[in-house]
C-alpha positions as CSV (number, residue, x, y, z in Angstrom):
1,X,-39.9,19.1,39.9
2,X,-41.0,16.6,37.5
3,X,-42.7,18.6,34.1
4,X,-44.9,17.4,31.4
5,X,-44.1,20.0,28.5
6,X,-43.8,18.7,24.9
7,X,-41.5,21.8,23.8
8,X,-41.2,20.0,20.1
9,X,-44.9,20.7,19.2
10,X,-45.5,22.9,22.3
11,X,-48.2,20.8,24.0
12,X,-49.1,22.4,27.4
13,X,-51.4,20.9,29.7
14,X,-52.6,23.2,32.1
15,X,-50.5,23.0,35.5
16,X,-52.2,21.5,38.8
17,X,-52.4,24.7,40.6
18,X,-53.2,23.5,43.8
19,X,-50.4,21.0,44.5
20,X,-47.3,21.1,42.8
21,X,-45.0,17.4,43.1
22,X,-42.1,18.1,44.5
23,X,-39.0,15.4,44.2
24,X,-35.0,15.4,45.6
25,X,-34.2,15.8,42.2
26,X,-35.3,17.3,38.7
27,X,-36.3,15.2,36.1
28,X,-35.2,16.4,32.7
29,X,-34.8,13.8,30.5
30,X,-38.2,14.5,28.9
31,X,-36.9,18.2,27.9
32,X,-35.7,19.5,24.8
33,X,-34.1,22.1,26.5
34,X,-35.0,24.5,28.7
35,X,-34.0,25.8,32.6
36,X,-36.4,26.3,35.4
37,X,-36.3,28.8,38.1
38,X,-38.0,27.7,41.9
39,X,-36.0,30.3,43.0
40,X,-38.6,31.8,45.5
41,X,-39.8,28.6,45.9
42,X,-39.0,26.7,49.7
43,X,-37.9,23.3,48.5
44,X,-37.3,22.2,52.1
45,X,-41.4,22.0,52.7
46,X,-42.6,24.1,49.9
47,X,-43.7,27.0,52.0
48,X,-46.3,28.8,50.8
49,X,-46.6,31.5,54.8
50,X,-50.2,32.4,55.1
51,X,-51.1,36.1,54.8
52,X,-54.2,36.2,56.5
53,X,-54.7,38.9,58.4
54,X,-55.3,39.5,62.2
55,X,-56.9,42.7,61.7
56,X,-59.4,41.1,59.6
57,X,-60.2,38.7,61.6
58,X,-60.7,40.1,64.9
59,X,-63.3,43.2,62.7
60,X,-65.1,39.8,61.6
61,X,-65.7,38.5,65.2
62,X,-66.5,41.6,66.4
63,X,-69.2,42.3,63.7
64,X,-70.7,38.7,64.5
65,X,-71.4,39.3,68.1
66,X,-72.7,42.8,66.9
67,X,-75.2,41.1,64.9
68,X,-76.1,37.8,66.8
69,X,-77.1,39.7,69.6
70,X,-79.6,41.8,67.6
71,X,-80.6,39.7,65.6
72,X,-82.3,37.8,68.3
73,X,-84.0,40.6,70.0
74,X,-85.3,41.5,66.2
75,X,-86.8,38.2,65.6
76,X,-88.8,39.0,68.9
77,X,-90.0,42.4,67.9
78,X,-90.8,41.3,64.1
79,X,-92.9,38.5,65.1
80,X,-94.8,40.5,68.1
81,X,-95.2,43.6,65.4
82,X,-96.4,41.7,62.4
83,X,-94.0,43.5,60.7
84,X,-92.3,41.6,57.3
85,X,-89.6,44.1,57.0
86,X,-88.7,43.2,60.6
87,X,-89.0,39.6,59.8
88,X,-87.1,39.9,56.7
89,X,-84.0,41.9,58.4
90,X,-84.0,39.8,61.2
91,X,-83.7,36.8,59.1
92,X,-81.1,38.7,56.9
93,X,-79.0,39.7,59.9
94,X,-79.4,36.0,61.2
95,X,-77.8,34.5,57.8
96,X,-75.3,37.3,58.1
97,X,-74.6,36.3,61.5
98,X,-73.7,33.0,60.0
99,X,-71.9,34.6,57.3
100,X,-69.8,36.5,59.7
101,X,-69.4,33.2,61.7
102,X,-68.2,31.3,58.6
103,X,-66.0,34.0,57.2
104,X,-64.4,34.2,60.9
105,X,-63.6,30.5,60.7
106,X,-62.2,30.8,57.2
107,X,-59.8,33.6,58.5
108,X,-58.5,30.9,61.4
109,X,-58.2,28.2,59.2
110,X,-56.4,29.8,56.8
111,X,-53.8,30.8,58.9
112,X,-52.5,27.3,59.6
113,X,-49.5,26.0,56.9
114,X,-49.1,24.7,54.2
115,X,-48.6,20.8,54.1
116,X,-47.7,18.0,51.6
117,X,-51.6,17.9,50.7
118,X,-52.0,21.5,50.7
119,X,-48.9,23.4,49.4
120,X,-50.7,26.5,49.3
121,X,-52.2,26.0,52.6
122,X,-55.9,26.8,53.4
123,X,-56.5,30.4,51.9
124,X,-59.1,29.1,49.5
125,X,-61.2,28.7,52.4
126,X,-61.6,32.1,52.2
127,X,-62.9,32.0,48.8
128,X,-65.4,29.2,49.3
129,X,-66.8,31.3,52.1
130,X,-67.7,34.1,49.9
131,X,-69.4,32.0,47.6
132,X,-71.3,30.4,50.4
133,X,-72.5,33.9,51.9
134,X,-73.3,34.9,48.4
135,X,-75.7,31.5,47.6
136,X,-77.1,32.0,51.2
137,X,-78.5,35.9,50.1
138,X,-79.9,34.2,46.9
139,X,-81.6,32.2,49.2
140,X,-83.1,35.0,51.4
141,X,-83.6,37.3,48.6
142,X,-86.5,34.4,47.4
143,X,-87.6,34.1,50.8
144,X,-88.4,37.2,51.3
145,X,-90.0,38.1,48.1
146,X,-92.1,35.0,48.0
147,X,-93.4,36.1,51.7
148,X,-94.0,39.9,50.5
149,X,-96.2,38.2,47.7
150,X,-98.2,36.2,50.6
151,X,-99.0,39.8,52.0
152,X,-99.8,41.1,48.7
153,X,-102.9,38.5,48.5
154,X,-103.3,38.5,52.3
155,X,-102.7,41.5,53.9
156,X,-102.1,41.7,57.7
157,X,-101.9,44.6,60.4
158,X,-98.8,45.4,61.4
159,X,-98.2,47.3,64.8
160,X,-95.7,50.6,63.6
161,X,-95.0,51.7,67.2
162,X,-92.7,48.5,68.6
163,X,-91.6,48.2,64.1
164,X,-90.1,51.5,64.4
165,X,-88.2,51.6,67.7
166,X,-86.5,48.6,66.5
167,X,-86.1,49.6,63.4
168,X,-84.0,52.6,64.5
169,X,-81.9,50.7,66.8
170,X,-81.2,48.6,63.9
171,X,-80.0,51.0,61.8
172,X,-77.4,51.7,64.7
173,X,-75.9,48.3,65.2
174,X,-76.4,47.8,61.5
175,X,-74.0,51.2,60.6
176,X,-71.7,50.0,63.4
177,X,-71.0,46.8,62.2
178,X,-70.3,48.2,58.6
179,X,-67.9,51.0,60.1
180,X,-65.8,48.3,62.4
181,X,-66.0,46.0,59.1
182,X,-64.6,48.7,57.1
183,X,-61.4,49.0,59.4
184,X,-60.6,46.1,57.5
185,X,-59.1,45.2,54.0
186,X,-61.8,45.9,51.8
187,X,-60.5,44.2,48.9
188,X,-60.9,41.0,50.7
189,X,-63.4,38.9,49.1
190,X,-64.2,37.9,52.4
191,X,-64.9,41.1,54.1
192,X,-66.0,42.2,51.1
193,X,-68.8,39.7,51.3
194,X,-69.5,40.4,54.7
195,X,-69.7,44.3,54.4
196,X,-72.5,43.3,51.7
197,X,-74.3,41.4,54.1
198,X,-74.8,43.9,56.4
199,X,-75.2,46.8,54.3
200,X,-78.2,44.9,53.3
201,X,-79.2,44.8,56.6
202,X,-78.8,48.6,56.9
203,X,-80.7,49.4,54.2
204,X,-83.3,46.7,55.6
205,X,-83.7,49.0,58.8
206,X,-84.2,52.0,56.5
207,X,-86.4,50.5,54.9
208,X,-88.3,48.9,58.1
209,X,-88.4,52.6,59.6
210,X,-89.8,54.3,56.3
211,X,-92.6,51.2,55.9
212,X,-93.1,52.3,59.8
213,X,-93.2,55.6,59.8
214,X,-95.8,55.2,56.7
215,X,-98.3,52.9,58.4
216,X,-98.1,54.9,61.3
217,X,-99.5,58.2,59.1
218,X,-101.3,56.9,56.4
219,X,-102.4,53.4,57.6
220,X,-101.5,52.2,54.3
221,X,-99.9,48.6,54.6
222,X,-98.7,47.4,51.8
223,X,-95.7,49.8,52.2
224,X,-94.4,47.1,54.1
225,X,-94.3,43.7,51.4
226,X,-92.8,46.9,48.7
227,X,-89.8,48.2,50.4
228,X,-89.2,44.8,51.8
229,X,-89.2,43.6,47.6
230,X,-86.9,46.8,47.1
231,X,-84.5,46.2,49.6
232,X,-84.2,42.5,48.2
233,X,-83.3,43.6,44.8
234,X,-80.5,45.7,45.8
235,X,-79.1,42.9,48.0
236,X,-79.8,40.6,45.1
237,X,-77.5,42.8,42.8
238,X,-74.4,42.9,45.4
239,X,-74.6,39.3,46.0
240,X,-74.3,38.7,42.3
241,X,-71.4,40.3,42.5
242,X,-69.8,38.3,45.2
243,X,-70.9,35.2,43.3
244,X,-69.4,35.9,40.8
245,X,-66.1,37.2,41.9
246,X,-65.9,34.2,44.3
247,X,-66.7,31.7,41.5
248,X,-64.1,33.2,39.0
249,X,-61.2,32.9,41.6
250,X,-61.9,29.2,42.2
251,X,-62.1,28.3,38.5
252,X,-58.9,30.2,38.5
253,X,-59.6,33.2,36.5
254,X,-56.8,35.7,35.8
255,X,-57.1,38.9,38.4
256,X,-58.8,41.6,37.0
257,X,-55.2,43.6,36.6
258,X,-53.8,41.3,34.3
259,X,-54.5,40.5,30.4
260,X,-51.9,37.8,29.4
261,X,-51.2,39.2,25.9
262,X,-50.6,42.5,27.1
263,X,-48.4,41.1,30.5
264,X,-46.4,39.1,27.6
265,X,-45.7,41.8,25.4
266,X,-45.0,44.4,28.3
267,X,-42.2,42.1,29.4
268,X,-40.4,41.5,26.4
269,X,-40.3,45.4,26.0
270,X,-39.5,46.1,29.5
271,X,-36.4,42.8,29.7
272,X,-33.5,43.5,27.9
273,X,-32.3,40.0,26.7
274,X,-36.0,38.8,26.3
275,X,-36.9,37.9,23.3
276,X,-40.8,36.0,24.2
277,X,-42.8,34.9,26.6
278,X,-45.2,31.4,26.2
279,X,-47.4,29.7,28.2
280,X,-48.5,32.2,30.5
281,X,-50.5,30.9,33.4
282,X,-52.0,33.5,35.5
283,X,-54.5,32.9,38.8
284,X,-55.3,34.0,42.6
285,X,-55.0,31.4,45.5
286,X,-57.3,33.8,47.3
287,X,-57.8,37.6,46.9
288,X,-54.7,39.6,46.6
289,X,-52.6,36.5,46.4
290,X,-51.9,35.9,42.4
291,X,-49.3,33.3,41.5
292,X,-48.1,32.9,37.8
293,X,-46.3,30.1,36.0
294,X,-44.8,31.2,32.5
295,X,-42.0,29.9,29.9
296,X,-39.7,32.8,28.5
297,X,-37.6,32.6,25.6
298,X,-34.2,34.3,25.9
299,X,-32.1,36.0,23.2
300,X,-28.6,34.8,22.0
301,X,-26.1,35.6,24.8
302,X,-28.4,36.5,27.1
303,X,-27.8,36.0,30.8
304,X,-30.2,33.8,32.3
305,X,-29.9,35.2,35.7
306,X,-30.7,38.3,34.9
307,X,-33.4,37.8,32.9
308,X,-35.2,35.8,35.1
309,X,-34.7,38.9,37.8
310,X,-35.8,41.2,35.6
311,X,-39.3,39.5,34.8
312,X,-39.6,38.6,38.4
313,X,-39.5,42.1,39.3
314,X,-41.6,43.5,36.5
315,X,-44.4,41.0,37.7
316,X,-44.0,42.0,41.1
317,X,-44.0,46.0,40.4
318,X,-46.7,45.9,37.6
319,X,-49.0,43.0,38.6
320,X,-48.4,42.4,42.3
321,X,-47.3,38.9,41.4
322,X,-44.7,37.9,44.0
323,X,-44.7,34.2,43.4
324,X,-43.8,32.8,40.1
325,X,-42.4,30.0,38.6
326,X,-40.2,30.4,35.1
327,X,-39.2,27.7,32.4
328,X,-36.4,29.4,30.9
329,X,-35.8,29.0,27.1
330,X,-32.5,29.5,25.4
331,X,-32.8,27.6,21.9
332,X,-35.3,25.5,20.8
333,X,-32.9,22.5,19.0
334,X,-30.7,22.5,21.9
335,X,-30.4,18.4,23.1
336,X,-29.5,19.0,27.0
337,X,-31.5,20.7,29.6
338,X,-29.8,23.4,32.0
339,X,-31.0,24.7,35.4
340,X,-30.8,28.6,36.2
341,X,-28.9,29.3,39.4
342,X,-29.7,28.6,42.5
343,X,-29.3,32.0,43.9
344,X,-31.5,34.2,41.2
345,X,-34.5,35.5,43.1
């Protein structure tokens, strides 16, 4: 593995997460001194096994044809109704259809391997789908509050018989969905996102029934263009949320578990024979998968070997980090370069 770390004035450019170069050899020449351990790295093709999960994906395709198929029976009812909250549901439930669809796809996809291009293989799909779902609410969220605006100026009938018998069988599908998405992992960014779609959905059909159930007492119709606004803000406020968590996995935040000083400093505590830890690198190739790349320093004497075990297992008992690659340190003016053992895990 060819490295580009200036250990003299300790310039570290940040590491190309999503391919790493792999050669027959290790070049070393450009090293001060220091040993690297790949030891739970496959140097025959790099593996990186996918650890997308079947569960997941067959709760995902279930919820899609779930939704799809209501979805188009609601578009018929909304637009025979007059009804805006019908309108609005059915077109949330027909971008959550699509976000169901997509976050299928992602699953499948990501379960083929890793390649020369792709050492990590395609897991990040499941990322970029979450950010797509959560960019496609923005979208409805200012749909439907620009149309509940239009009925503001323009009021217009709306017909709460057919609004509420669809309403209520929307609120079934809608709460089965959630409960057969919520069989899966619900850390998932993916199902996460999806579970936000349709619990906007629910709450859509609650809100469709209420606006129904009001028109149908009181005759008062702007009920309909307010709950529909209501509904939209709370969906706005989860979708933020699975912006934002989408967006700060691709620019490769650290997971919300781990604060580099204190991971550091926990180590060297925790290692007998540590004596620091440098350049600590810390991301997620998709949820639940974070990866780490770090330089430690060892103290006279100290054996590499089980050094390098005993950080490998702190990471993976205190952070959940089971992948990580370590530059191992032993003095800072020593001229040659040394490689840990083959065999340390």
């Amino acid at each position: 593995m060819a490295h580009g770390h200036d250990h003299a004035g300790h310039e570290h450019a940040d590491p190309d997460h999503a391919e790493h170069e792999h050669h027959d050899g290790h070049d070393h020449t450009g090293h001060d001194h220091a040993g690297h351990d790949h030891s739970d790295h496959d140097h025959a093709g790099h593996s990186h096994a996918p650890t997308v999960s079947a569960g997941n994906e067959r709760v995902v395709l279930i919820g899609f044809l779930l939704t799809a198929s209501f979805m188009l029976a609601e578009v018929v009812a909304g637009l025979l109704s007059g009804s805006l909250a019908l309108i609005a549901d059915a077109g949330h439930m027909l971008t959550d259809a699509a976000a169901l669809l997509l976050a299928w796809a992602a699953f499948r996809f990501g379960r083929r391997a890793s390649d020369g291009k792709r050492t990590f293989g395609y897991m990040r799909l499941e990322v970029v789908a979450g950010l797509i779902n959560a960019v496609t609410l923005f979208a409805l969220v200012g749909w439907i509050i620009y149309e509940a605006i239009q009925r503001f100026m323009t009021p217009h009938e709306v017909l709460a018989g057919p609004m509420f018998i669809v309403a209520v069988l929307g609120l079934v599908v809608n709460i089965t969905v959630f409960l057969v998405l919520s069989r899966g992992d619900k850390e998932h960014v993916n199902i996460r996102g999806a579970m936000v779609h349709v619990l906007g959905d629910l709450l859509g059909s609650v809100a469709a029934i209420v606006a129904a159930v009001t028109i149908w007492v009181t005759g008062w119709m702007p009920i309909d263009p307010i709950l529909s606004v209501f509904v939209s803000l709370l969906v706005l406020r989860s979708a933020w949320k699975l912006f934002r968590g989408s967006l700060h996995i691709l620019m490769e935040g650290t997971p919300g578990n781990v604060v580099v000083e204190d991971l550091s400093k926990a180590l060297v505590a925790k290692v007998p024979g540590l004596a620091a830890v440098r350049h600590v690198h810390v991301w997620s190739i998709t949820s639940g998968k974070p990866v780490a790349t770090l330089e430690i320093v060892l103290t006279p004497g100290a054996d590499a070997g089980a050094v390098t075990q005993g950080v490998k297992q702190a990471l993976n008992a205190d952070y959940g980090i089971t992948h990580s690659t370590i530059e191992i340190v032993w003095d800072e003016n020593a001229p040659a370069c040394a490689l840990a053992p083959d065999g340390v895990p």
